[in-house]
ZASEGU-260516 format. One record per atom (N, C-alpha, C): residue number from 0; atom name; z, y, x. Coordinates in steps of 0.02 Angstrom, whole numbers, plus 50000, padded with zeros to 5 digits. Example, Ala and Ser with C-alpha at 12.3 -4.5 7.8 and 13.67 -1.06 7.14 Angstrom:
BEGIN
+-----+------+-------+-------+-------+
| seq | atom |     Z |     Y |     X |
+-----+------+-------+-------+-------+
|   0 |    N | 50390 | 49716 | 50660 |
|   0 |   CA | 50390 | 49775 | 50615 |
|   0 |    C | 50390 | 49835 | 50660 |
|   1 |    N | 50354 | 49888 | 50642 |
|   1 |   CA | 50357 | 49947 | 50684 |
|   1 |    C | 50394 | 50002 | 50645 |
+-----+------+-------+-------+-------+
//
This chain:
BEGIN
+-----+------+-------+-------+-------+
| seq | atom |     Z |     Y |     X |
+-----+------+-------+-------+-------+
|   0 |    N | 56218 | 54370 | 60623 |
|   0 |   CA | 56195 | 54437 | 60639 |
|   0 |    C | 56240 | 54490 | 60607 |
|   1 |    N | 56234 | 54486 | 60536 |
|   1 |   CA | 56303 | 54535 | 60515 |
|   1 |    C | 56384 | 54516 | 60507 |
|   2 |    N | 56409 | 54468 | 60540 |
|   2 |   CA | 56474 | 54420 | 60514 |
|   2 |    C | 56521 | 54480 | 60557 |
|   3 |    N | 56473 | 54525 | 60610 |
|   3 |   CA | 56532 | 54575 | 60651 |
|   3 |    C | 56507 | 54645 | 60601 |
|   4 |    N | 56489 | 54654 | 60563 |
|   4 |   CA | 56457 | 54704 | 60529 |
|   4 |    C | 56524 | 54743 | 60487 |
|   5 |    N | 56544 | 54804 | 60495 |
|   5 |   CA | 56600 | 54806 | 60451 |
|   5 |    C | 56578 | 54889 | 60454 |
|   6 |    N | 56590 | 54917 | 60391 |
|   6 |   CA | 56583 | 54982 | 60386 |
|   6 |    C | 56647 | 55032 | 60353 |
|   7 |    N | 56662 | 55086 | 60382 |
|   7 |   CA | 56727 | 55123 | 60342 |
|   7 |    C | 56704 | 55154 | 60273 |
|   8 |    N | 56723 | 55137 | 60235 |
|   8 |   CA | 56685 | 55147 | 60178 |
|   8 |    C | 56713 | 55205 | 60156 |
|   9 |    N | 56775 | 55226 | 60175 |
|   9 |   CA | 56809 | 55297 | 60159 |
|   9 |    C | 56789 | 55364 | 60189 |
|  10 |    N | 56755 | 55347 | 60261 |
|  10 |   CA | 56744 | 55391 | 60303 |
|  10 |    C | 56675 | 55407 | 60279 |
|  11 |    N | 56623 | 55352 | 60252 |
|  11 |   CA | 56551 | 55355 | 60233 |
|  11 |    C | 56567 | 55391 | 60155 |
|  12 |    N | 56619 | 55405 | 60124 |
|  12 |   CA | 56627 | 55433 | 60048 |
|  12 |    C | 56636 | 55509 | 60065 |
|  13 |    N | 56655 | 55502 | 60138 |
|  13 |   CA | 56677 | 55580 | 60153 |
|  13 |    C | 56616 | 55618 | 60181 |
|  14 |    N | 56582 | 55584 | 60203 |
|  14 |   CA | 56511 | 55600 | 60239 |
|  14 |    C | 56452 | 55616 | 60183 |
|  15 |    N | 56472 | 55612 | 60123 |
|  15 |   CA | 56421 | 55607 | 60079 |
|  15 |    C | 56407 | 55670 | 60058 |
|  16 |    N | 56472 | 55705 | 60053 |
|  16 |   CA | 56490 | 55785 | 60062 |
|  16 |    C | 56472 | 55822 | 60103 |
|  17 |    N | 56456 | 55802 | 60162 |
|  17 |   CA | 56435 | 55857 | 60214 |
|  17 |    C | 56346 | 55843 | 60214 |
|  18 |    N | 56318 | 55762 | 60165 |
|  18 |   CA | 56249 | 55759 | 60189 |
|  18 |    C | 56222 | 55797 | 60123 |
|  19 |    N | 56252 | 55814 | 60083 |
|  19 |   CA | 56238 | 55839 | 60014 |
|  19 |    C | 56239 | 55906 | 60037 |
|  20 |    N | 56271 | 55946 | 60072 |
|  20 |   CA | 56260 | 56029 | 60096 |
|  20 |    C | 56211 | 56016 | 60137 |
|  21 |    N | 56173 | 55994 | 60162 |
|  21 |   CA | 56139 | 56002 | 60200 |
|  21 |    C | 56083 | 55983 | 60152 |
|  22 |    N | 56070 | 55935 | 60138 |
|  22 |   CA | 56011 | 55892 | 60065 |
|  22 |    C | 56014 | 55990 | 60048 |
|  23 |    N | 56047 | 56012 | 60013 |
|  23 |   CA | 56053 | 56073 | 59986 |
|  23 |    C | 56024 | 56128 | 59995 |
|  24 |    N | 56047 | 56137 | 60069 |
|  24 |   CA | 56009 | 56196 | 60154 |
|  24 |    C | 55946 | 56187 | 60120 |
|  25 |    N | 55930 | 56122 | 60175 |
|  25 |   CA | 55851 | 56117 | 60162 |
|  25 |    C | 55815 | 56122 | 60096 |
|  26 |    N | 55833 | 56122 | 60022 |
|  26 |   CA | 55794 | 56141 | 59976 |
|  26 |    C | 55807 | 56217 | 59967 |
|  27 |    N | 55848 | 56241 | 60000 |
|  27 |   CA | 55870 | 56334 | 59992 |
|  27 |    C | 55802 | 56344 | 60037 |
|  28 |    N | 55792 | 56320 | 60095 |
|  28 |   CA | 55752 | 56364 | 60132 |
|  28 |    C | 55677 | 56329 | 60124 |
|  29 |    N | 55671 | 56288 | 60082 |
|  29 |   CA | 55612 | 56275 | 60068 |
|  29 |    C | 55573 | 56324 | 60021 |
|  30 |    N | 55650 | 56318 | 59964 |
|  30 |   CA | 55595 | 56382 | 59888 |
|  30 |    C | 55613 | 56466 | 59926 |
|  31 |    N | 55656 | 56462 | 59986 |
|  31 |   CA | 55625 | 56546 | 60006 |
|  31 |    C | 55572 | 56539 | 60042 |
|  32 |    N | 55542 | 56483 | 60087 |
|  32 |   CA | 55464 | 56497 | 60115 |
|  32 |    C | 55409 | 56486 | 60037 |
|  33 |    N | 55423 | 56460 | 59988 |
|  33 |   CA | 55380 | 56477 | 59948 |
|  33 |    C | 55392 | 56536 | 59922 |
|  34 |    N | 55455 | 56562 | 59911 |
|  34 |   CA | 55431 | 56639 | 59894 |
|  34 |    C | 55408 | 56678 | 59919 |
|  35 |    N | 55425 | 56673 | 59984 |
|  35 |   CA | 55388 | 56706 | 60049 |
|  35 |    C | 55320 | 56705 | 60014 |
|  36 |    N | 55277 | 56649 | 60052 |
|  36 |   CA | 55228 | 56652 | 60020 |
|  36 |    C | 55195 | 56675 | 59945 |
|  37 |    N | 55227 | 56654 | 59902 |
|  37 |   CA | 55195 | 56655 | 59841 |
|  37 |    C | 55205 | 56774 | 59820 |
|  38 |    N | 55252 | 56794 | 59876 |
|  38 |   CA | 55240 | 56867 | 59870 |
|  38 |    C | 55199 | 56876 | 59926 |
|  39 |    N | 55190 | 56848 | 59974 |
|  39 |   CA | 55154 | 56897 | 60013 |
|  39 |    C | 55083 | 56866 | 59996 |
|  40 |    N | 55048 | 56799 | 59982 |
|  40 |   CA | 54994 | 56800 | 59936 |
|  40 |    C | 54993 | 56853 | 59892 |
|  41 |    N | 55029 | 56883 | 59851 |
|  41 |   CA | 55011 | 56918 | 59796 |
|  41 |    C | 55008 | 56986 | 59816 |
|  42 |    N | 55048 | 57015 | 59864 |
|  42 |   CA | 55065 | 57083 | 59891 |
|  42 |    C | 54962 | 57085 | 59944 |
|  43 |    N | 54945 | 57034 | 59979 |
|  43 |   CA | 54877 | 57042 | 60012 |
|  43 |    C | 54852 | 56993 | 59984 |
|  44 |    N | 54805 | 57014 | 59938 |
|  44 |   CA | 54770 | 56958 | 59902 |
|  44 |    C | 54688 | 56975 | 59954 |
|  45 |    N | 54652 | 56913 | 59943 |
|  45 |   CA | 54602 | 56933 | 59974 |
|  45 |    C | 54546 | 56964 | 59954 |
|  46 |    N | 54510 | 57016 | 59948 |
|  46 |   CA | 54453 | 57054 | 59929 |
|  46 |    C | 54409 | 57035 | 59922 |
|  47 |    N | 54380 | 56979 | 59936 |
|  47 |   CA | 54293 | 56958 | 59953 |
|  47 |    C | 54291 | 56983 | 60026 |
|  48 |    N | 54232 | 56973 | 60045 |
|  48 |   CA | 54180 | 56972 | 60085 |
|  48 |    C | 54156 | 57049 | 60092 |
|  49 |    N | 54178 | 57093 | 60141 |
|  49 |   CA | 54144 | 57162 | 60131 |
|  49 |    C | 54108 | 57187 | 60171 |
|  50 |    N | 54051 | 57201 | 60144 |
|  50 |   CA | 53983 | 57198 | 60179 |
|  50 |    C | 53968 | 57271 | 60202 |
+-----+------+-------+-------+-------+
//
């Protein structure tokens, strides 16, 4: 099953670099939707119930 299995191992060292900017992206735009949130929670907080 793997005896035809062969991988470029130079090309996969080079790829590690472009999956690491991206790994990266996605934690950038993760902690700005929590800041998002965590200001606009704080900017409209909720009042209660107004009767």
């Amino acid at each position: 099953m793997f005896e035809d299995f062969n991988i470029d191992l130079e090309a996969f060292i080079d790829s590690l670099g472009i999956m690491g900017i991206g790994m990266l992206g996605i934690f950038i735009v993760i902690a700005v939707i929590m800041g998002a949130m965590y200001l606009l929670t704080g900017i409209f907080k909720d009042k209660g119930d107004k009767k």
